[in-house]
VOGU-3710 file (C-alpha; in Angstrom, 3 decimals, decimal comma):
1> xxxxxxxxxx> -26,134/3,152/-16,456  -25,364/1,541/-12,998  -25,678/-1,514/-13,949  -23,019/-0,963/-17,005  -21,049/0,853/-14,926  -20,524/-2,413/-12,136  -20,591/-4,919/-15,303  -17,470/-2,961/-16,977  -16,116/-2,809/-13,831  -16,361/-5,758/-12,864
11> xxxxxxxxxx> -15,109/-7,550/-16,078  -12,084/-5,325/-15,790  -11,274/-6,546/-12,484  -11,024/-9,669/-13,340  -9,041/-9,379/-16,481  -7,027/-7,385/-14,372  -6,770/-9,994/-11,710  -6,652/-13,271/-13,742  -4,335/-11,354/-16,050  -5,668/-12,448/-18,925
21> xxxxxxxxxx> -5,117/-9,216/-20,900  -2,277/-6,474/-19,946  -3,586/-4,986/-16,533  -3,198/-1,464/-18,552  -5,448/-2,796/-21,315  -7,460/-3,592/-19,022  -8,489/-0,764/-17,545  -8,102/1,796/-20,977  -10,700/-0,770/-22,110  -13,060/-0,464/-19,502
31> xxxxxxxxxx> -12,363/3,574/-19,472  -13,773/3,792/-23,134  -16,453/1,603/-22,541  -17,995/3,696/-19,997  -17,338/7,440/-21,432  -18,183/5,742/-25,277  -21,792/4,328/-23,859  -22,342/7,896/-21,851  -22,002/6,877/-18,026  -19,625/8,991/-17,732
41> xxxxxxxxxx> -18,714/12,017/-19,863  -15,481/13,708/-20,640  -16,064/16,662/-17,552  -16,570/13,951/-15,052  -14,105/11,764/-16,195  -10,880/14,358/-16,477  -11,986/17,562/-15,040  -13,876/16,449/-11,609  -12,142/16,247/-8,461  -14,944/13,548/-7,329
51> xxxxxxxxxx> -15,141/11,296/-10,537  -12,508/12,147/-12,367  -8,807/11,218/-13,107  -6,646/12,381/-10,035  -3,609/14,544/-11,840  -2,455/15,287/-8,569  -1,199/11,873/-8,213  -0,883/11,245/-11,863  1,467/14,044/-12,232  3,240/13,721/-8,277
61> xxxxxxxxxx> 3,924/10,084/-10,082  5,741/11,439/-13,011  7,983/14,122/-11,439  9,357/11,932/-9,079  9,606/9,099/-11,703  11,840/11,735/-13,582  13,809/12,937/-10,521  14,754/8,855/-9,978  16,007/8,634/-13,325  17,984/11,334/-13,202
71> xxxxxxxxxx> 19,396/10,889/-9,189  19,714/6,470/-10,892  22,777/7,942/-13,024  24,914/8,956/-10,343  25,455/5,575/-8,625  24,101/6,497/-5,356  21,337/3,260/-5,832  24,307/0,936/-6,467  26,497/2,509/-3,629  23,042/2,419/-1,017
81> xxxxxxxxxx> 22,728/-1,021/-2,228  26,117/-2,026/-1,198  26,037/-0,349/1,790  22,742/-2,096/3,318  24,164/-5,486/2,197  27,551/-5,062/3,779  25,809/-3,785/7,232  23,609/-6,636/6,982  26,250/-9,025/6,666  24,992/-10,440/3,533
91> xxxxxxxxxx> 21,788/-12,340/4,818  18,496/-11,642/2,622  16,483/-11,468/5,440  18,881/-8,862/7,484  18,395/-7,046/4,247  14,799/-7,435/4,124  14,690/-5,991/7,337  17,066/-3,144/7,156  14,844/-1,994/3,807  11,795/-2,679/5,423
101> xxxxxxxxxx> 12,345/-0,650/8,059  13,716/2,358/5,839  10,813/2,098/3,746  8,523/2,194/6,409  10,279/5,540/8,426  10,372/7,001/4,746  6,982/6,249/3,575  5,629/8,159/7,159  8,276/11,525/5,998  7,573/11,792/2,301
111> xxxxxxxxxx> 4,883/9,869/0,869  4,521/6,165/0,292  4,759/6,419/-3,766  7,756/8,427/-3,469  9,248/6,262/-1,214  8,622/3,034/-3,258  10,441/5,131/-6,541  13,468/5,359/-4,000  14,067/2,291/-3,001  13,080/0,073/-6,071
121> xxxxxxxxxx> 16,106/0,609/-7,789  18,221/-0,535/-4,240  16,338/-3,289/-3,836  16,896/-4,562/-6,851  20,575/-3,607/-6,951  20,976/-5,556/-3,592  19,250/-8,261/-4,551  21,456/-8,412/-8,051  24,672/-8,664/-5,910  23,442/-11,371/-3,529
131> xxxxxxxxxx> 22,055/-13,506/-6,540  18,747/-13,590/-4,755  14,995/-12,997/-6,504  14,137/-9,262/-5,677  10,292/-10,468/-5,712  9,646/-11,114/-1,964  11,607/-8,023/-1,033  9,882/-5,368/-3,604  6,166/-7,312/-2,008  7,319/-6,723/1,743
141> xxxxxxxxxx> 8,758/-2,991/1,088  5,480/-1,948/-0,595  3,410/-3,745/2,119  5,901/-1,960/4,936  4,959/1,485/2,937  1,573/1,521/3,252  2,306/0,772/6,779  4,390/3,418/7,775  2,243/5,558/5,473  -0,344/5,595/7,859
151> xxxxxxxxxx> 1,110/7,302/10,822  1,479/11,124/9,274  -0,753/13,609/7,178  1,661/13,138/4,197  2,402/9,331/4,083  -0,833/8,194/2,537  -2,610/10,439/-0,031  -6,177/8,947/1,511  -4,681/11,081/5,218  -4,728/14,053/2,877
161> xxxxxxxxxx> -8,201/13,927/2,152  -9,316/12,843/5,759  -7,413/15,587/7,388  -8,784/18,183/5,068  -12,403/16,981/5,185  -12,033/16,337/9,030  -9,673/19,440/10,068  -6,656/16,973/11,386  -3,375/18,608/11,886  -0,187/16,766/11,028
171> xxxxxxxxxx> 0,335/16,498/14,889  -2,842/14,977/14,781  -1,831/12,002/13,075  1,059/11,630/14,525  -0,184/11,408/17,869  -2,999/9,145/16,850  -1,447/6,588/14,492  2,059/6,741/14,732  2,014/4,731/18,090  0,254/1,913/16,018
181> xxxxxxxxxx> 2,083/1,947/13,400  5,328/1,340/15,345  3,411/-2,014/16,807  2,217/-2,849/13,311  5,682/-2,152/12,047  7,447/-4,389/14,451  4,695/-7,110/14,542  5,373/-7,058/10,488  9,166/-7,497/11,334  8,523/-11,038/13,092
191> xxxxxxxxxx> 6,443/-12,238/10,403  8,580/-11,748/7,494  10,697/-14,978/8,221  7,263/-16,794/8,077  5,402/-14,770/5,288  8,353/-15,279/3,008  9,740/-18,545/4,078  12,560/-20,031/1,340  13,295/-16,802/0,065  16,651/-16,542/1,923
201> xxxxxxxxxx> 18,826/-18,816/0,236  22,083/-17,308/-0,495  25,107/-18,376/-2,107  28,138/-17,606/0,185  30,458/-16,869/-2,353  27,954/-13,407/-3,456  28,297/-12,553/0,087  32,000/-12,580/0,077  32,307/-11,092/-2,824  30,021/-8,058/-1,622
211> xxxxxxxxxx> 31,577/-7,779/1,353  34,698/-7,144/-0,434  33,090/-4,389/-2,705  33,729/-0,378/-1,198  30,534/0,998/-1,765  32,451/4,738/-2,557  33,130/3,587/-6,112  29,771/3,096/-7,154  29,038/7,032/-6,900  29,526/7,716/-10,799
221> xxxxxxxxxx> 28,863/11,700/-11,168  29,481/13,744/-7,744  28,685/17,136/-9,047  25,174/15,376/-10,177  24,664/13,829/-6,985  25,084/17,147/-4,844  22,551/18,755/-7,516  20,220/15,600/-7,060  20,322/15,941/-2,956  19,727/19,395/-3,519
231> xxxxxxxxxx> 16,596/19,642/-5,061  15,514/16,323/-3,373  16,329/18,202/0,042  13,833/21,217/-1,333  11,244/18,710/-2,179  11,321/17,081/0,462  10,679/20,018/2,439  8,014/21,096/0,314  6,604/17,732/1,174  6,906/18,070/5,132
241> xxxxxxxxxx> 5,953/21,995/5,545  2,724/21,507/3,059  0,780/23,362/5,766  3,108/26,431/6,013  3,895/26,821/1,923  0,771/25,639/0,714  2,051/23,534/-2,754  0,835/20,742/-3,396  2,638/17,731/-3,661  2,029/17,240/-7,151
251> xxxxxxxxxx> 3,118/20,956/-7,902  6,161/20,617/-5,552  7,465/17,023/-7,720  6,671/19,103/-10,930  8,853/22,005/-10,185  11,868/19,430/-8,166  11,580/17,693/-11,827  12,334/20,693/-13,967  14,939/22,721/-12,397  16,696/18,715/-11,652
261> xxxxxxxxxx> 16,386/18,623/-16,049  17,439/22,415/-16,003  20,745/22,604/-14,134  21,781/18,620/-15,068  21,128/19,071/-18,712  20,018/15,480/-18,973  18,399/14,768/-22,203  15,027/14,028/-22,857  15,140/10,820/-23,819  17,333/9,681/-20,887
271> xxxxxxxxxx> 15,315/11,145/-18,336  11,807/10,045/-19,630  13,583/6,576/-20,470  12,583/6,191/-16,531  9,109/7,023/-16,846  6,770/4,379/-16,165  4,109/5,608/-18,597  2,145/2,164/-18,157  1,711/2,704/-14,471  0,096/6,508/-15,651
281> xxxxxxxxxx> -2,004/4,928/-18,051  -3,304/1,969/-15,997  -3,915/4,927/-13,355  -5,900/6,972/-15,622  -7,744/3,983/-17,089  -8,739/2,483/-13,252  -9,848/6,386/-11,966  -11,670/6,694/-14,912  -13,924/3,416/-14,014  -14,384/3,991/-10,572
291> xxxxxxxxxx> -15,469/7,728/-11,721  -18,077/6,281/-13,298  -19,081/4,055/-10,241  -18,946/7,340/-8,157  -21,136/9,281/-10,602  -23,849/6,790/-10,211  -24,051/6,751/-7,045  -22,534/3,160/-6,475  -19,939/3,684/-4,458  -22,393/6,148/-2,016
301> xxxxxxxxxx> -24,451/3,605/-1,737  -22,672/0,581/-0,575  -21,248/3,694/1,753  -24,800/4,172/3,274  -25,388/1,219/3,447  -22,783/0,300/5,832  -23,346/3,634/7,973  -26,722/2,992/8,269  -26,605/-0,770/9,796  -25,022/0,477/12,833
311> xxxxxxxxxx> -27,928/1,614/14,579  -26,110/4,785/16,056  -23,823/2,823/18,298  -20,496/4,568/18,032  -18,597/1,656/18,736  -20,377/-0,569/16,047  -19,596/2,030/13,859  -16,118/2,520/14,341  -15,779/-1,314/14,294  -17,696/-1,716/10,597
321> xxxxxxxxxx> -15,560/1,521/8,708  -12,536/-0,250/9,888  -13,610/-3,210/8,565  -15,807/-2,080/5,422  -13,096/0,355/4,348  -10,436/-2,108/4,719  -12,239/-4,764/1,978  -13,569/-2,314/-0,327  -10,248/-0,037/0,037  -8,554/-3,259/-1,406
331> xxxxxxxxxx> -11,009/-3,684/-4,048  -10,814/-0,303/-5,303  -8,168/2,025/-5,293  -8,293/3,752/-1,533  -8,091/7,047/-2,679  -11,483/7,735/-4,508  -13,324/5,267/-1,470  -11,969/7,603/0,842  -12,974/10,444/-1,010  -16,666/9,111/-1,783
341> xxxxxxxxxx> -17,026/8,321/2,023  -15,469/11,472/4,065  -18,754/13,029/3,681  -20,856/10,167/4,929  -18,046/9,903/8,266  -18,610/13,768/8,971  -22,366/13,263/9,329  -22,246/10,303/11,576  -19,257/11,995/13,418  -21,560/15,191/13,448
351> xxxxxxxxxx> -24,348/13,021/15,507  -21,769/11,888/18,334  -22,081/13,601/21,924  -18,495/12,235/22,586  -15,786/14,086/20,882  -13,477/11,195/21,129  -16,114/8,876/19,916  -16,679/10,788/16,655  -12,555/11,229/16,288  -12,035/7,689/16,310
361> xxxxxxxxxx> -14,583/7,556/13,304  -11,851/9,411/11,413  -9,205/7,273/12,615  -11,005/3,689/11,561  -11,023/5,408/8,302  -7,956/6,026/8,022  -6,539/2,962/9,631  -9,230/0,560/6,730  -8,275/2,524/3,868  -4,898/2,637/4,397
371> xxxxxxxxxx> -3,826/-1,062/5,261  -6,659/-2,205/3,252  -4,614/-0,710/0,293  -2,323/-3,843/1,019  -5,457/-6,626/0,031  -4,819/-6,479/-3,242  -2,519/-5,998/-6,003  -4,696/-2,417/-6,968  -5,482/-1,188/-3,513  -3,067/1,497/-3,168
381> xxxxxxxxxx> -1,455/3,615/-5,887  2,334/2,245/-4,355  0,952/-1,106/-5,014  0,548/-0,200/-8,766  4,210/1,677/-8,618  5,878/-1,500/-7,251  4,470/-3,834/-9,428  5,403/-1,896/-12,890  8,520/-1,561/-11,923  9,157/-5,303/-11,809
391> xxxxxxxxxx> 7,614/-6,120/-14,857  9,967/-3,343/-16,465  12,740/-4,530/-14,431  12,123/-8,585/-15,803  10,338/-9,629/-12,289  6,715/-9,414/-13,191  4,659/-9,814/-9,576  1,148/-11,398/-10,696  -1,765/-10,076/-9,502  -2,654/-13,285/-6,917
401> xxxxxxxxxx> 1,423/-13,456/-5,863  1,154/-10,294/-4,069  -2,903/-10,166/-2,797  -1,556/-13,825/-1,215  0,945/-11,877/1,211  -1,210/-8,855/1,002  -4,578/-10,001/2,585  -2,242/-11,996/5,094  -0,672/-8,242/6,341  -4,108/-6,349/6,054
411> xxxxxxxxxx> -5,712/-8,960/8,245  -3,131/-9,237/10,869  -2,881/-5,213/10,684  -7,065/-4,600/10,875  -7,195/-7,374/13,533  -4,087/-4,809/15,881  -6,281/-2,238/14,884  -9,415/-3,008/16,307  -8,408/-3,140/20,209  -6,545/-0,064/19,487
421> xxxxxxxx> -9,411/1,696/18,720  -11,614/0,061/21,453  -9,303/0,638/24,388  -7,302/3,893/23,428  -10,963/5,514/22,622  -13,728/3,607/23,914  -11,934/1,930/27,446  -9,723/4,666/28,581
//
């Protein structure tokens, strides 16, 4: 059964990767394989927090997916879109910047999926208005989100699990990562103009014309914008104070959803018009097969493995999670790796004299898995987000477009990573 399990796994990848077959095909494919042939059965694969489908992120994923299609009919993405192009004076890569930067700050308050539903729809609004292809600027925003992601509790889902498993406050994170992540953010600033060089060409004539637009007459429905900012204010709090009230954020997007339907009386089939329900699928399909990796004992093992060849030096092992959890966190989606090796990082933290030693365990962790979820096209559920809403959109990203700029951002962010740990923990 291990050996089926890597096979269908493995021949999913690739169909997924060389796109030879719908990426959502794909992975339903290799999902039925695997619970048809009995490596996985229908408790592990949708009722098991280990090995199964993760509803809290399917389901966080389609309340806010509602709440954007409802808050998209008021305007406010044309008149945001506007507004960031006028104060950028028109030049792509001022507007790269300016979004980059937003997404980044956002993606550290909310979440990073959240954050990449938000400012899809102003990207490619902006982009519309300038004539320019929203490609490049969709890649960088979802690269800058797993980035700023990384500096809170709530900005990754992967922090979620490490600060439960490890007992990390939200402080905690903030004290620890946040620093970095401003140096990663700003080192990802200067390498834009390089990483997305000829993608700033920009016809003069769309500038004038948008700086002659007023961005107050794209708000369409002002009553259903207040209502919008209302419950996004509430969920958004929700979000932040998840220590103090205790909802999840899938539970908190659920309910924001709801009353949004309730008091706008939207219809169904406008607001579910904005669901991505390929993105859900493609989820389900790709937690499904690395469920089944997971339940035998794949995953654990390539896990061990890696603990084991450190030899109990603390730095070595600091030094090989970083790196080991940024390759396979870009292979497989970082949220069940981080899952299947918490447990293994708590009993080599649990062997450390040095408290600082075993803390920076946690923080390699959490620094691999989440900017290794830029490698690839599937390392990080925003990646996923991003990418389906292009294809809906008409801008499909392939697979190899976006692991191109991807493994060039997760190297240059694992390589800033590495001295941070060694001085701030090791040196000091």
């Amino acid at each position: 059964m291990t050996a089926v399990a890597i096979a269908v796994f493995v021949v999913a990848y690739l169909l997924i990767a060389t796109e030879k077959i719908p990426k959502t095909a794909a992975a339903l494919g290799g999902a039925g394989i695997v619970l048809a042939l009995g490596v996985t059965g229908s408790e592990e694969a949708f009722f098991s927090r280990e090995t199964g489908v993760d509803w809290d992120v399917i389901f966080l994923l389609l309340g806010m997916m509602v709440i954007v299609s409802i808050l998209r009919r008021t305007g406010v993405f044309e008149y945001t879109a506007i507004w960031a192009a006028k104060r950028a004076k028109g030049s792509p890569l001022r507007v790269m910047i300016l979004l980059v930067l937003i997404t980044a700050v956002a993606s550290a308050l909310l979440d990073n999926v959240t954050t990449v539903l938000l400012i899809a729809p102003v990207t490619l609004l902006v982009c519309d208005r300038l004539a320019v292809s929203p490609v490049p600027f969709l890649i960088a925003e979802v690269l800058a989100s797993n980035i700023g992601g990384t500096a809170t509790l709530i900005g990754d889902p992967p922090n979620i699990i490490i600060g439960s498993r490890a007992g990390l406050t939200f402080n905690d994170f903030l004290v620890h990562l946040a620093p970095l992540v401003v140096i990663q953010i700003a080192v990802f600033v200067a390498v834009l103009p390089l990483l997305f060089r000829g993608s700033f060409t920009v016809d003069e004539s769309r500038v004038a014309e948008v700086m002659a637009l007023n961005e107050r007459e794209a708000i369409r429905d002002t009553r259903l914008l207040i209502k919008c900012g209302i419950v996004l204010a509430a969920v958004f709090t929700a979000f932040i104070g998840h220590s103090v009230f205790h909802l999840e954020p899938a539970i908190v997007a659920l309910l924001g959803a709801g009353v949004l339907v309730l008091i706008s009386r939207t219809r169904p089939e406008e607001y579910l018009a904005g669901v991505e329900w390929e993105t859900l699928l493609f989820f389900a399909g790709l937690f499904i097969m690395i469920g089944a990796l997971v339940h035998t004992g794949v995953i654990s093992r390539l896990a061990e493995l890696a603990a084991h060849a450190t030899g109990g030096n603390a730095l070595v092992s600091v030094m090989l999670i970083l790196a080991v959890s940024a390759l396979l966190s870009g292979i497989i989606d970082n949220i069940p790796y981080v899952a299947t090796m918490a447990p293994l990082v708590a009993d080599l933290a649990a062997g450390l004299a040095n408290p600082a030693h075993a803390q920076a365990l946690w923080w390699s962790l959490a620094m691999g898995a989440d900017f290794g979820g830029n490698l690839t096209a599937v390392g990080a559920s925003a990646n996923v987000v991003m990418l389906g809403i292009a294809r809906r959109e008409g801008y499909p990203i392939s697979f190899w477009e976006f692991t191109r700029k991807g493994a060039v951002v997760t190297a240059i962010t694992i390589l800033l990573s590495a001295p941070y740990l060694w001085v701030r923990y090791f040196l000091l």
